[in-house]
C-alpha positions in Angstrom: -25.8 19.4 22.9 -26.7 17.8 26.7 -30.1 18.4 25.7 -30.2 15.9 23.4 -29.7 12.3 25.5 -27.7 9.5 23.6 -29.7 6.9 25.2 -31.6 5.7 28.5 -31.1 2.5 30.2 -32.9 0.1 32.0 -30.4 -2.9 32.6 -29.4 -4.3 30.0 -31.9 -2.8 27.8 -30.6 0.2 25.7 -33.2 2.6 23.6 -31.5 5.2 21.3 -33.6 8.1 22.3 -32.1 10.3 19.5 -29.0 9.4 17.1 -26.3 11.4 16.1 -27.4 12.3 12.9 -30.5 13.3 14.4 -28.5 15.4 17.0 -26.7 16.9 14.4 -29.8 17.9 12.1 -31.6 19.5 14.9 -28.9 21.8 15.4 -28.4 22.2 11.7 -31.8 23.2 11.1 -32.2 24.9 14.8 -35.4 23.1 15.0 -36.0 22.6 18.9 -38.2 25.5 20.4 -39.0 24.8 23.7 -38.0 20.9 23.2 -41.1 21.1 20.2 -40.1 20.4 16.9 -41.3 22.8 14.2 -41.2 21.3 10.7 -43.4 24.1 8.7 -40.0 26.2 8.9 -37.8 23.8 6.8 -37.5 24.0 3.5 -38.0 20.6 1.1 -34.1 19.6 1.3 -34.2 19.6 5.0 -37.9 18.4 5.2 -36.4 15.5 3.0 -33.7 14.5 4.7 -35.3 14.9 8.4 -38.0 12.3 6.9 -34.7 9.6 5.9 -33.5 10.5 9.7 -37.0 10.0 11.1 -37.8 6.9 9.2 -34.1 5.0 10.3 -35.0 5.8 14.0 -38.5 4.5 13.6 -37.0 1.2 12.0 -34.2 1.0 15.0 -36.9 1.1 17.3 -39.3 -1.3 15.8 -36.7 -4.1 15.5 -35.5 -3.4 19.2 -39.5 -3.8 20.5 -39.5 -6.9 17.8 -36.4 -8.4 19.1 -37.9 -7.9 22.9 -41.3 -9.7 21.8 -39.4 -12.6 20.0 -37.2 -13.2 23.5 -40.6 -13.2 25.3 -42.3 -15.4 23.2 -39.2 -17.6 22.8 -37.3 -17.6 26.2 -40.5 -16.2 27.9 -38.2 -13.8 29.0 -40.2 -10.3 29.0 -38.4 -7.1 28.8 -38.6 -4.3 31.4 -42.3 -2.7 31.2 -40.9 1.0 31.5 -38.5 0.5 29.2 -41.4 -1.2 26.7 -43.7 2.0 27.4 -41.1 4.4 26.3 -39.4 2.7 23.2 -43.6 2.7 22.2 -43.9 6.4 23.3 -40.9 7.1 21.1 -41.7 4.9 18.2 -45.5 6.8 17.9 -43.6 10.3 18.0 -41.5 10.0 15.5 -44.2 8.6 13.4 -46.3 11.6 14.0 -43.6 13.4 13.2 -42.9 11.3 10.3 -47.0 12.7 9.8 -46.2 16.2 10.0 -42.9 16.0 8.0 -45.2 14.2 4.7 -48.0 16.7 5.2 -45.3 19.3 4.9 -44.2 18.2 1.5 -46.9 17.3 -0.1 -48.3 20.9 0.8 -44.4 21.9 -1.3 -45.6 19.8 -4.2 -48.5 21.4 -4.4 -47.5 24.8 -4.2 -44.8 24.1 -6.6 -47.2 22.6 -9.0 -49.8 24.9 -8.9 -47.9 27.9 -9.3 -44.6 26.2 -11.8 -46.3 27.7 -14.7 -47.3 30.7 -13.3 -43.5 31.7 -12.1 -42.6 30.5 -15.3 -44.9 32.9 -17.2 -44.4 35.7 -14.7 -40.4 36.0 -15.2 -40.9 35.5 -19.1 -43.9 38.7 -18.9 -41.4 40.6 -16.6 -38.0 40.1 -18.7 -40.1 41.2 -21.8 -41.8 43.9 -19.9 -37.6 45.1 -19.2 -36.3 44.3 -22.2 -39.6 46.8 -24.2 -39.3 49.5 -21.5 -35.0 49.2 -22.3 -35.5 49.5 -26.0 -37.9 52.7 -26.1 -35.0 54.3 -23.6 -32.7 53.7 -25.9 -34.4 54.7 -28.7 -35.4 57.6 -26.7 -31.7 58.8 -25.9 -30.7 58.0 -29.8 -33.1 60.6 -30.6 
């Protein structure tokens, strides 16, 4: 769990890099390899809640970066620049996480709509298929 920092400071400037929740998921779902994050492993559950996770850090961030510009433009007090650049940096990660994690599901929608009927048909063939080859036994050993 020390690979995952609770936050960075500059000052008094404080950026979340990853929340708890987030923390805990990742270990849940064993998703770091090599500090990358694999999403094509997860199935729709976790790809679902990972996307709530993703989303609530992305909204953290943006107000922190909003709250900065709004004491800049108000006090003309501007935050610290490196601090700035990485609350950006982390806000476009997540959002091409956020990317990866849609793509993801809609490519589960699709596979579940395209093959729902199918499966559907395919257990209904095989359990008559069963039940047919079951019945000819039987009347087989009755004989």
């Amino acid at each position: 769990m020390s690979n995952f920092p609770q936050q960075f400071d500059k000052g008094d400037k404080k950026l979340v890099a990853i929340s708890p929740k987030m923390r805990e998921f990742f270990v849940k779902a064993r998703l770091l390899t090599r500090s990358q994050i694999d999403v094509s492993s997860l199935n729709r559950e976790d790809l679902m809640e990972f996307r709530i996770l993703l989303q609530e850090e992305i909204d953290q961030i943006a107000a922190q970066l909003n709250k900065a510009k709004g004491n800049a433009a108000a006090n003309g007090v501007y935050s610290d620049p490196e601090w700035y650049r990485a609350a950006e940096t982390a806000k476009k990660i997540r959002g091409r996480y956020m990317q990866e994690v849609q793509l993801q599901l809609r490519k589960a929608r699709k596979f579940e709509s395209e093959y729902s009927n199918d499966l559907t048909q395919l257990d209904w063939d095989s359990f008559y298929k069963v039940m047919k080859y079951l019945q000819d036994k039987a009347r087989r050993l009755a004989t």
